[in-house]
C-alpha positions as protocol buffer text, in pm:
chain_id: "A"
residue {
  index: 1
  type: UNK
  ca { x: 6727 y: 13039 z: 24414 }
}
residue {
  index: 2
  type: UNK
  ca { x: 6768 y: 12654 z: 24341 }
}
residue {
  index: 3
  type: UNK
  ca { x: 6412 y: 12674 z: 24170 }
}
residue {
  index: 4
  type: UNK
  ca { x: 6615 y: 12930 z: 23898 }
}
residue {
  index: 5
  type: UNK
  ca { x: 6921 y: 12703 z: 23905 }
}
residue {
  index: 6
  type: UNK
  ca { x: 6677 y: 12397 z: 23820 }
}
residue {
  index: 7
  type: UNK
  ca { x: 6494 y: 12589 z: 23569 }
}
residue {
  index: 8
  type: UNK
  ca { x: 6849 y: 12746 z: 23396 }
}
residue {
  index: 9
  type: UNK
  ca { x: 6952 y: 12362 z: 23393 }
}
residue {
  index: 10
  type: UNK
  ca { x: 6631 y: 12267 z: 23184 }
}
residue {
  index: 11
  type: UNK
  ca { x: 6674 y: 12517 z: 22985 }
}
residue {
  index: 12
  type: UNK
  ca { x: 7017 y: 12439 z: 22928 }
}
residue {
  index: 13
  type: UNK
  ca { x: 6928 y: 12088 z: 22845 }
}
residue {
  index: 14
  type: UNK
  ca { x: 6686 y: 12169 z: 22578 }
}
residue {
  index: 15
  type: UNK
  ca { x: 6899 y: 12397 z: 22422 }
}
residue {
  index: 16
  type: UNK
  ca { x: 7147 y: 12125 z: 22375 }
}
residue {
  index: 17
  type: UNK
  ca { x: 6911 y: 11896 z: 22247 }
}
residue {
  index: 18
  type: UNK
  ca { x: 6786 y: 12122 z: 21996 }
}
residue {
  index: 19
  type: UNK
  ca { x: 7168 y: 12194 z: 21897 }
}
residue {
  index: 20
  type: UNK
  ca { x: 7214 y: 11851 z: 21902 }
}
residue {
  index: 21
  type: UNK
  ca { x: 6896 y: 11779 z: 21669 }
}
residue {
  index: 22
  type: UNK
  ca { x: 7018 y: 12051 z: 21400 }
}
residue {
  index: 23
  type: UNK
  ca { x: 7379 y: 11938 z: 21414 }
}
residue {
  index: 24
  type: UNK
  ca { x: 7248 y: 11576 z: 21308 }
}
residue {
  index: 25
  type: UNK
  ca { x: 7059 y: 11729 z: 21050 }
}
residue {
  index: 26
  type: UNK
  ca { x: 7373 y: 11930 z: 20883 }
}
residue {
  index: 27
  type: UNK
  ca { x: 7549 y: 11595 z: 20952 }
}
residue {
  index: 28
  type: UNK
  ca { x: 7285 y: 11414 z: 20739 }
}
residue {
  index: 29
  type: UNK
  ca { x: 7430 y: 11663 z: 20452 }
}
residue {
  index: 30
  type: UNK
  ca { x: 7659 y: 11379 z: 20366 }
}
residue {
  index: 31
  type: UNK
  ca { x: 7445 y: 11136 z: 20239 }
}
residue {
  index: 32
  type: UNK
  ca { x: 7486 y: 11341 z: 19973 }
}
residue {
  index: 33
  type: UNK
  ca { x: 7826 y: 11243 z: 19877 }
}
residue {
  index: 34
  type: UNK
  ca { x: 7734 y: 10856 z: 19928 }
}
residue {
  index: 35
  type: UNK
  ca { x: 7495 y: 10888 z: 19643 }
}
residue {
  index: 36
  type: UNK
  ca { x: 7171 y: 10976 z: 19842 }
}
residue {
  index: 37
  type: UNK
  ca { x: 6942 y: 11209 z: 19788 }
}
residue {
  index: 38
  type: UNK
  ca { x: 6938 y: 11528 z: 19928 }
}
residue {
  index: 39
  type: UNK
  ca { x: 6801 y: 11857 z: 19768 }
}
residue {
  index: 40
  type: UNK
  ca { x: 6918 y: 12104 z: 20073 }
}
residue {
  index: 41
  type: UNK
  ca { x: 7254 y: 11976 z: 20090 }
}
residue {
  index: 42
  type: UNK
  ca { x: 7280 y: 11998 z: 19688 }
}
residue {
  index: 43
  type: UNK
  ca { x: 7113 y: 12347 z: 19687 }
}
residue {
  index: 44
  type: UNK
  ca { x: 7371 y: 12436 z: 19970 }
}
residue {
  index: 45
  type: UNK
  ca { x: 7629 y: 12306 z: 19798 }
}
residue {
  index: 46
  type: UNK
  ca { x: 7566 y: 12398 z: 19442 }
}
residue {
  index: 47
  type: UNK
  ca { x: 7536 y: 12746 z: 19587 }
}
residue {
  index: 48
  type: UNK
  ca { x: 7904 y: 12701 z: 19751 }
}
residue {
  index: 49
  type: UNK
  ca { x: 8084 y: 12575 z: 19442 }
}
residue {
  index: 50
  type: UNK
  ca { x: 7944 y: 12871 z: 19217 }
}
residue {
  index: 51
  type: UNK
  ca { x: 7998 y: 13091 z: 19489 }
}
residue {
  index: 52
  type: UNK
  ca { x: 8407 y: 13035 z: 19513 }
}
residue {
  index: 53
  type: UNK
  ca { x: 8419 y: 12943 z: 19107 }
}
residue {
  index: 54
  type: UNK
  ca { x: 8464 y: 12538 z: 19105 }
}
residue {
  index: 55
  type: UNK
  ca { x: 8304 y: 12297 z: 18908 }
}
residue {
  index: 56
  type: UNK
  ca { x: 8100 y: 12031 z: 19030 }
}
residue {
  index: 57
  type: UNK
  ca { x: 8200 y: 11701 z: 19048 }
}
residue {
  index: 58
  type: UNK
  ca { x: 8162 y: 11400 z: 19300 }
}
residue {
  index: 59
  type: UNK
  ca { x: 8492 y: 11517 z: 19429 }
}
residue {
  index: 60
  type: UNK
  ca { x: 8442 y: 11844 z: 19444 }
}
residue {
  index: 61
  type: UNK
  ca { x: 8058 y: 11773 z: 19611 }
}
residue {
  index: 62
  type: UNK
  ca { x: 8267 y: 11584 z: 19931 }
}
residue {
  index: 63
  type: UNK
  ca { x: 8514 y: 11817 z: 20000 }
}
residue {
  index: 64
  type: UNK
  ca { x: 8260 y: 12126 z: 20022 }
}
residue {
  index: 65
  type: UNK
  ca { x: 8058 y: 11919 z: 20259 }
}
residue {
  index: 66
  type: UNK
  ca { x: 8403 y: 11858 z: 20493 }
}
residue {
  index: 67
  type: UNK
  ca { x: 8392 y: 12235 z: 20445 }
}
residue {
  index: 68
  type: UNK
  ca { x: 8093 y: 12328 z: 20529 }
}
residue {
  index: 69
  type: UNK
  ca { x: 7983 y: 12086 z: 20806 }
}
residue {
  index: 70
  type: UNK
  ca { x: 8305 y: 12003 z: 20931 }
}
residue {
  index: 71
  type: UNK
  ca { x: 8450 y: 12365 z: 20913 }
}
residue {
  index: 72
  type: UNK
  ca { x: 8817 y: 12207 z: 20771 }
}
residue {
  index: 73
  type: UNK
  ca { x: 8976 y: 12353 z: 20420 }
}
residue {
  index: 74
  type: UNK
  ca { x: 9192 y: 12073 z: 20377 }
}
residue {
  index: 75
  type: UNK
  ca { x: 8960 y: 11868 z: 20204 }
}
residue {
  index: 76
  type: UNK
  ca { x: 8885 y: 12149 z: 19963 }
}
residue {
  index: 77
  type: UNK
  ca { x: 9250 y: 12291 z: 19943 }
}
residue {
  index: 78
  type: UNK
  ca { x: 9350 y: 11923 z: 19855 }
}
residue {
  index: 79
  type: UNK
  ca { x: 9098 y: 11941 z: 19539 }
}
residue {
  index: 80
  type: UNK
  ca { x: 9186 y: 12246 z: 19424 }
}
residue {
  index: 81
  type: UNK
  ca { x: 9566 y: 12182 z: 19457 }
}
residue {
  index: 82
  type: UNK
  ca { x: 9495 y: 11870 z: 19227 }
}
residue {
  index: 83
  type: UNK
  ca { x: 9251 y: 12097 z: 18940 }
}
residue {
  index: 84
  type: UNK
  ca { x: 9625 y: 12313 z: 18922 }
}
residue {
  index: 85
  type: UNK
  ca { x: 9478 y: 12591 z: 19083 }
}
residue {
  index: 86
  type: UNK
  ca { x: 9792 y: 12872 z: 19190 }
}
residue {
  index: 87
  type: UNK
  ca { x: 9826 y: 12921 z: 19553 }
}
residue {
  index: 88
  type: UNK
  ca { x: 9723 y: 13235 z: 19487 }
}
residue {
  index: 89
  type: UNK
  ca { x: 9357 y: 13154 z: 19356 }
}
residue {
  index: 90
  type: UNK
  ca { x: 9349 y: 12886 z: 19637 }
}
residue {
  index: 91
  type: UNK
  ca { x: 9393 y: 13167 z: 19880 }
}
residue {
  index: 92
  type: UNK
  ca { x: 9113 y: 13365 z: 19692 }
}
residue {
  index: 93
  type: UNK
  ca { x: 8903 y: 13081 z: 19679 }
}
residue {
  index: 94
  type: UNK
  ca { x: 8938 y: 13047 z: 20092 }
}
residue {
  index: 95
  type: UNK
  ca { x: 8856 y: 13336 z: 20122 }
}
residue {
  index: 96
  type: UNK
  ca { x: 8542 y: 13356 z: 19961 }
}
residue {
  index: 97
  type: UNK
  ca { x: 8476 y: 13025 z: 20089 }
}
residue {
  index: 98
  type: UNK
  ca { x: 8521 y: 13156 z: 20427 }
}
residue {
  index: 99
  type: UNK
  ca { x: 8265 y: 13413 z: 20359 }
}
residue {
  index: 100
  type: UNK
  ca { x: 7964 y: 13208 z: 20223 }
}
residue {
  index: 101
  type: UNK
  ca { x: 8066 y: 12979 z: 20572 }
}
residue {
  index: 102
  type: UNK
  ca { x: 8025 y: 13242 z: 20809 }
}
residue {
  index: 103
  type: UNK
  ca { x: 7696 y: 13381 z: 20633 }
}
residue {
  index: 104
  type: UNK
  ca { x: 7561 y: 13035 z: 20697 }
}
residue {
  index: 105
  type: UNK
  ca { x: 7686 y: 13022 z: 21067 }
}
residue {
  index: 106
  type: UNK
  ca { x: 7546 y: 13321 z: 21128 }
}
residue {
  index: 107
  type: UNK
  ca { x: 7219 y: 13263 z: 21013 }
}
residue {
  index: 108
  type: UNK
  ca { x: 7231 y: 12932 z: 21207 }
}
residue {
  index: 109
  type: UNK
  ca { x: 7300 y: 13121 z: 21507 }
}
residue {
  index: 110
  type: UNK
  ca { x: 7076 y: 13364 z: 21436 }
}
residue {
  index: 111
  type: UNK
  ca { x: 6777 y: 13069 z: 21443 }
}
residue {
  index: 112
  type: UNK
  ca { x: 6868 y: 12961 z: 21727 }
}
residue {
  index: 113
  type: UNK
  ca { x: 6886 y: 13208 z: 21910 }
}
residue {
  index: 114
  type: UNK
  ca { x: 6494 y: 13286 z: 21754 }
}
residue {
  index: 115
  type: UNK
  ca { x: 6422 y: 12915 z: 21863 }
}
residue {
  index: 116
  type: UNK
  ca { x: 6548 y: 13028 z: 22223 }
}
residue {
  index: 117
  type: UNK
  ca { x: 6378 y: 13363 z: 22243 }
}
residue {
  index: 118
  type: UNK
  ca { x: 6040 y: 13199 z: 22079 }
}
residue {
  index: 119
  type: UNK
  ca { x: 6031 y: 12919 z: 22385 }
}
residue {
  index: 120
  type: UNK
  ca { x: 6135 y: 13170 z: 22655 }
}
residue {
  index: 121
  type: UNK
  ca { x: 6443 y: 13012 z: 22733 }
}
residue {
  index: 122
  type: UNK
  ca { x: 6694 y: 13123 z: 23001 }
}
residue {
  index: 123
  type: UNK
  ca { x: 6648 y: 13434 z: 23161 }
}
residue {
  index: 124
  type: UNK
  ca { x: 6611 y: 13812 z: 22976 }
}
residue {
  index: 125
  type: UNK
  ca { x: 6967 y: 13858 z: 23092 }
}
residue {
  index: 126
  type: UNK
  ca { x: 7131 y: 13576 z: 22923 }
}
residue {
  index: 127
  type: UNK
  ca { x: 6907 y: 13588 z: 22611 }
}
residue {
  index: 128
  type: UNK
  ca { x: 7083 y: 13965 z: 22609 }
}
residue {
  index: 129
  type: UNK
  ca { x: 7457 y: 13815 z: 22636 }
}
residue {
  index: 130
  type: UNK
  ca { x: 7401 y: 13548 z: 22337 }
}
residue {
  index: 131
  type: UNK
  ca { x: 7238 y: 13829 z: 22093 }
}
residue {
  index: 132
  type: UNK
  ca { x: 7545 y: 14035 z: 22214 }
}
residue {
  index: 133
  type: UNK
  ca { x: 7790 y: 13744 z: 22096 }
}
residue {
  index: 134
  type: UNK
  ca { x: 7603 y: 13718 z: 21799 }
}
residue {
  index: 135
  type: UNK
  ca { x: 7587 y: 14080 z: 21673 }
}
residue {
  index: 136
  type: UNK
  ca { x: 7970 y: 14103 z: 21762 }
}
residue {
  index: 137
  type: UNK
  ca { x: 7967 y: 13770 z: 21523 }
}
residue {
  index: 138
  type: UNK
  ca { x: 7830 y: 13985 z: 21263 }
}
């Protein structure tokens, strides 16, 4: 018994350093917006702003990162409040916003959970509970 406690602990641990690793790699996403370059982040964003219909601009480039990485809408309200946009196209704009964010949370999910799978991590049964969450996600 404490030899599968030990071994759910480890594998525990290097599932939240791997989270850890990609999370500092979508946080790296923002050296785009301090003038870096960055061709994922500007193919993920590019994507975004055609996706909900805005134009790109530096402005426009920072608040779809808060967006995206940080999961707030302010940022991104804010700018399209100040391009004159109704509140009515700002609410159509969140919500296809909302939809290219989950796509990309899901498939982030989704390799994870292939990451855990691939190295055997945690038992059959709890490997079963997080594809549950995730297919419910879907």
């Amino acid at each position: 018994m404490k030899q599968l406690q030990e071994q759910f602990l480890k594998d525990i641990e290097i599932i939240y350093n791997e989270t850890q690793k990609r999370d500092n790699h979508l946080n790296s996403y923002f050296d785009l917006s301090k003038g870096k370059e960055h061709p994922k982040a500007l193919a993920l964003v590019e994507s975004f702003l055609e996706h909900i219909g805005l134009q790109k601009s530096e402005e426009s480039i920072h608040a779809s990162l808060i967006y995206l990485i940080n999961l707030r809408e302010d940022a991104i309200e804010q700018f399209m409040n100040k391009e004159g946009f109704t509140q009515t196209q700002i609410d159509s704009k969140l919500e296809l916003a909302y939809l290219f964010n989950s796509k990309l949370y899901l498939e982030r999910f989704e390799s994870l959970l292939n990451f855990i799978e691939n190295k055997q991590l945690l038992t059959p049964f709890y490997r079963a509970i997080l594809s549950g969450v995730h297919s419910i996600g879907e």
